[in-house]
C-alpha positions as CSV (number, residue, x, y, z in Angstrom):
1,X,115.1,91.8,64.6
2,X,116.2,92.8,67.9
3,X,114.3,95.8,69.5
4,X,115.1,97.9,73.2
5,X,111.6,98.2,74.2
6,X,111.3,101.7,75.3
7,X,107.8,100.7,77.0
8,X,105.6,98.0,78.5
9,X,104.5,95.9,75.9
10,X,101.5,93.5,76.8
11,X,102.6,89.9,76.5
12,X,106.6,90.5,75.4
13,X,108.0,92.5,77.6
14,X,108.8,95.6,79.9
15,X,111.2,99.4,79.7
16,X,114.5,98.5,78.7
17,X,114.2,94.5,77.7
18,X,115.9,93.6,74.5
19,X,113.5,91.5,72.4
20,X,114.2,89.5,69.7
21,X,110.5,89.8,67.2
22,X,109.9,89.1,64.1
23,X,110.8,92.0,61.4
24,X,107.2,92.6,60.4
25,X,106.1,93.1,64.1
26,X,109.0,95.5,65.0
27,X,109.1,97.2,61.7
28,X,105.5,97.3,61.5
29,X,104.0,97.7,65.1
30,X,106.7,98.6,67.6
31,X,108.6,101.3,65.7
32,X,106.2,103.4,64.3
33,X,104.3,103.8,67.8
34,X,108.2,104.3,69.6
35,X,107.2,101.2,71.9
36,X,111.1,100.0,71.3
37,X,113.7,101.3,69.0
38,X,116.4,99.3,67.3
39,X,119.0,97.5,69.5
40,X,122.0,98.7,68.2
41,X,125.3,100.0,70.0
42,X,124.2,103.6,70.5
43,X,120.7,102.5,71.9
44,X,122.0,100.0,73.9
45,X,124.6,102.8,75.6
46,X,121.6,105.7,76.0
47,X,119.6,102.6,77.4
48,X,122.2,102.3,80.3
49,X,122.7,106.1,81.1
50,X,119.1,105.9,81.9
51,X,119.0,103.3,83.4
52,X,121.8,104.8,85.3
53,X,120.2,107.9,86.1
54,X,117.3,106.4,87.3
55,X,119.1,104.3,90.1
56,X,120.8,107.5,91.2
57,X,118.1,109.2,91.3
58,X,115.7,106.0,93.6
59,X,118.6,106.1,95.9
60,X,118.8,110.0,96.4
61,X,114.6,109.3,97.3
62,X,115.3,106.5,99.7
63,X,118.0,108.3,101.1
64,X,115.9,111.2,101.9
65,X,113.5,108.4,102.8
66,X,115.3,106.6,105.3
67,X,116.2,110.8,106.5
68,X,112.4,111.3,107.4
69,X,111.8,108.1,108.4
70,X,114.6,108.5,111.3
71,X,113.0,111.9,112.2
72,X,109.6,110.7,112.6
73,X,110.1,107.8,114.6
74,X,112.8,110.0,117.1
75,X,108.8,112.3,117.4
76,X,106.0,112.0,119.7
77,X,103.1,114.0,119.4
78,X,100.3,114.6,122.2
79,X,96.8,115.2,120.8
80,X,94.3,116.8,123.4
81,X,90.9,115.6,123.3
82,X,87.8,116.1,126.0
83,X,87.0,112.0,127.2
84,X,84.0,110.4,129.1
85,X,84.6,107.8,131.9
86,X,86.7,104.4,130.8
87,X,88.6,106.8,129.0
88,X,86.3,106.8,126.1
89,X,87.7,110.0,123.9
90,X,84.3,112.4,122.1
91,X,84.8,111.5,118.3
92,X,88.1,109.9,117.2
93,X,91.7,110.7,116.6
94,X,92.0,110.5,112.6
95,X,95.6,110.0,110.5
96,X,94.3,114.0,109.6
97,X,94.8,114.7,113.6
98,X,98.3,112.7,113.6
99,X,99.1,114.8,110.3
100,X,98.3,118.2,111.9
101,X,100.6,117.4,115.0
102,X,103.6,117.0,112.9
103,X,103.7,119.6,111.0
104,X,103.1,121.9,114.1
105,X,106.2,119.8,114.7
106,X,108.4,121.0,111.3
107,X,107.3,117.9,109.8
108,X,105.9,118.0,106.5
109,X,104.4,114.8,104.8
110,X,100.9,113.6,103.2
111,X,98.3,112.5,105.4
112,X,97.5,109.7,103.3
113,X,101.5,108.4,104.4
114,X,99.8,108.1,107.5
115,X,98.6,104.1,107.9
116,X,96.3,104.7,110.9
117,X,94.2,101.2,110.5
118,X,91.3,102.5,112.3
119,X,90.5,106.1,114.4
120,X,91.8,105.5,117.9
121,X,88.9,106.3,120.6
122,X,90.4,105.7,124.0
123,X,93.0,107.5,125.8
124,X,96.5,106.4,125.7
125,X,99.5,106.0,124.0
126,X,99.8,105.0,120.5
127,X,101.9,103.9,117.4
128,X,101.4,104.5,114.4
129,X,103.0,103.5,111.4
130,X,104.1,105.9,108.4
131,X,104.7,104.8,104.7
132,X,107.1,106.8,103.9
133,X,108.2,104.9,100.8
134,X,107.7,101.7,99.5
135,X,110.9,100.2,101.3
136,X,110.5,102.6,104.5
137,X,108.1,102.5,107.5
138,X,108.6,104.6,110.7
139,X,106.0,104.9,113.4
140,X,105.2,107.7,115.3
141,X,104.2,107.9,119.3
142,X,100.8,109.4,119.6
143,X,99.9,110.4,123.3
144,X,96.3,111.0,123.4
145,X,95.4,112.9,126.2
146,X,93.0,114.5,128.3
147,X,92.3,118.0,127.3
């Protein structure tokens, strides 16, 4: 019997495979729980509009994607903080500090895009990488300075 799985199925396959399984596994097990649905010609075609849709709809994403990513890395922000000699900053500059100077910026984005490896503590100037999808970084210039 040949099944469109219309879910990840442990050990056989994932969304959108065409399996061949025994009849009393599809029949049985697959069908009743909607994990796949018979491969036939009308499945087959409502499997590729989807499948379709969804790439126009990833590539709308990464386009407005690859949008913020230019914005943020044509940004530099400056981030005022009170220091000690040898430029030692009081406290730390966090990705929430980084997050805050953007959007006073215009731009809006999670913090936790932010990929800040560890608080920066001294004076200076700084990049810093943003996730902003899983196929786009930017980095943003972060002036830390006297304040």
């Amino acid at each position: 019997m040949k099944v469109i799985l219309q879910e990840d199925v442990a050990n056989l396959g994932s969304t959108g495979d065409v399996m061949d399984v025994a009849d009393g596994y599809g029949r049985n097990y697959l069908l009743p729980r909607k994990l796949a649905v018979l491969a036939d010609v009308k499945a087959q075609h409502r499997l590729d509009h989807q499948k379709r849709m969804a790439a126009a709809r990833q590539a709308k994403i990464l386009g407005a994607a690859k949008e913020l990513a230019a914005r943020i890395s044509g940004t530099a922000v400056s981030i005022k903080r009170q220091a000690a000699s040898e430029d030692k900053i009081f406290g730390s500059v966090t990705n929430q500090d980084v997050h805050e100077a953007l959007a006073a910026q215009g731009i809006e984005l999670d913090r936790r895009l932010i990929q800040l490896a560890e608080p920066i503590r001294n004076i200076g100037v700084f990049q810093v990488p943003v996730k902003v999808h899983r196929e786009v970084e930017a980095s943003v210039k972060v002036y830390v300075i006297r304040g």
